[in-house]
C-alpha positions in Angstrom: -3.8 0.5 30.7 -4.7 -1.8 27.8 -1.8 -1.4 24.5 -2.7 -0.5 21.2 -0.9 -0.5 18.2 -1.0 1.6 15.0 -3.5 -0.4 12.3 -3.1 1.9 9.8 -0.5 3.9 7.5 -0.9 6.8 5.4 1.4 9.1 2.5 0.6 11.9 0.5 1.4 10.8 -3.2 4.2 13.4 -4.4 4.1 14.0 -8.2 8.0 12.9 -8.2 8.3 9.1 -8.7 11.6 9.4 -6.6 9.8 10.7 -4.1 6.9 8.6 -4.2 9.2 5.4 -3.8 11.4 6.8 -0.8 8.1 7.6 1.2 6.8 4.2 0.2 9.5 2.8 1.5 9.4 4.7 4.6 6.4 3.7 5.2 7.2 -0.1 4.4 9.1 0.0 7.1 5.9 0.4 9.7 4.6 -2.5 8.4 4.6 -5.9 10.4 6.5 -8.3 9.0 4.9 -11.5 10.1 1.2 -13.0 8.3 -1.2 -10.6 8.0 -4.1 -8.8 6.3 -4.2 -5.3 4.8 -6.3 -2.9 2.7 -4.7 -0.6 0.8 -7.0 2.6 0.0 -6.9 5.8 -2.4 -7.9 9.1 -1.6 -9.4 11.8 -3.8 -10.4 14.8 -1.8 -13.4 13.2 -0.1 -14.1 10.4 -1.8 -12.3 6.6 -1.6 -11.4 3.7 -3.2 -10.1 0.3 -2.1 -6.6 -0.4 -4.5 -5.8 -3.9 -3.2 -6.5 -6.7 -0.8 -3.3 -8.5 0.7 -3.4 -11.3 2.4 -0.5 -13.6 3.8 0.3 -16.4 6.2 3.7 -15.5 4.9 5.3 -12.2 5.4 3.2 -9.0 4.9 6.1 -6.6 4.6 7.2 -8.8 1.5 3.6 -9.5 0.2 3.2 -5.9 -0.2 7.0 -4.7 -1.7 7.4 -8.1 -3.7 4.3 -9.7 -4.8 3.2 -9.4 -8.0 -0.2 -8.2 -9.5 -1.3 -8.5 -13.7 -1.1 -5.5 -15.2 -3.3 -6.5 -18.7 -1.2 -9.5 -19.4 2.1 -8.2 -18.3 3.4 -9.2 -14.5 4.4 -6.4 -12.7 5.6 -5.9 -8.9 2.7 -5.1 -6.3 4.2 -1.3 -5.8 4.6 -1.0 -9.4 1.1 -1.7 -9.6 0.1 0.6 -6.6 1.9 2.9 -8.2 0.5 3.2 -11.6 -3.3 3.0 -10.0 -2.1 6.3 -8.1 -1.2 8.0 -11.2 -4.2 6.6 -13.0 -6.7 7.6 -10.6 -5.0 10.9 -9.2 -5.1 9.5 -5.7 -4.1 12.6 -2.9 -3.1 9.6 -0.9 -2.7 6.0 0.1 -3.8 4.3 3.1 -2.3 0.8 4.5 -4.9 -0.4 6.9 -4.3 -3.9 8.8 -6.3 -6.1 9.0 -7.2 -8.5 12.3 
């Protein structure tokens, strides 16, 4: 029998920020922690859109929770960011895909 592992991770975007940030975190917790690659992607009924591109020799877990993206010419943290593309594009969801 040859192993497999999950590659991808998905949420429904609540309209509750609360919410939004405990499911997040939830599904942070899936993540690997070790280097890594991922996608993550927005939904909108059928169509989607590619948010972000991380990429890491580091720690992806971290990469994805602590780095930090421009947003105009203010730094803000990489969920923050995900976050406020999720509101601006009225995403149904997000998807985490890894990247091998």
């Amino acid at each position: 029998m040859k192993k497999t592992r999950i590659n991808f991770f998905s949420m429904q975007v609540p309209p509750v920020n609360a919410v939004f940030k405990k499911q997040f975190d939830e599904m942070m917790q899936q993540i690997p922690d070790g280097p890594g690659c991922c996608v993550v992607i927005g939904y909108c009924g059928t169509e989607s859109k590619i948010i972000d591109l991380i990429k890491t020799s580091d720690r992806l877990r971290k990469a994805i929770k602590g780095g930090t993206k421009l947003w105009g010419e203010t730094k803000i943290s990489r969920y923050r960011w995900i976050q406020e593309q999720v509101k601006q594009n009225q995403y149904d969801s997000i998807k985490i895909q890894i990247i091998d």
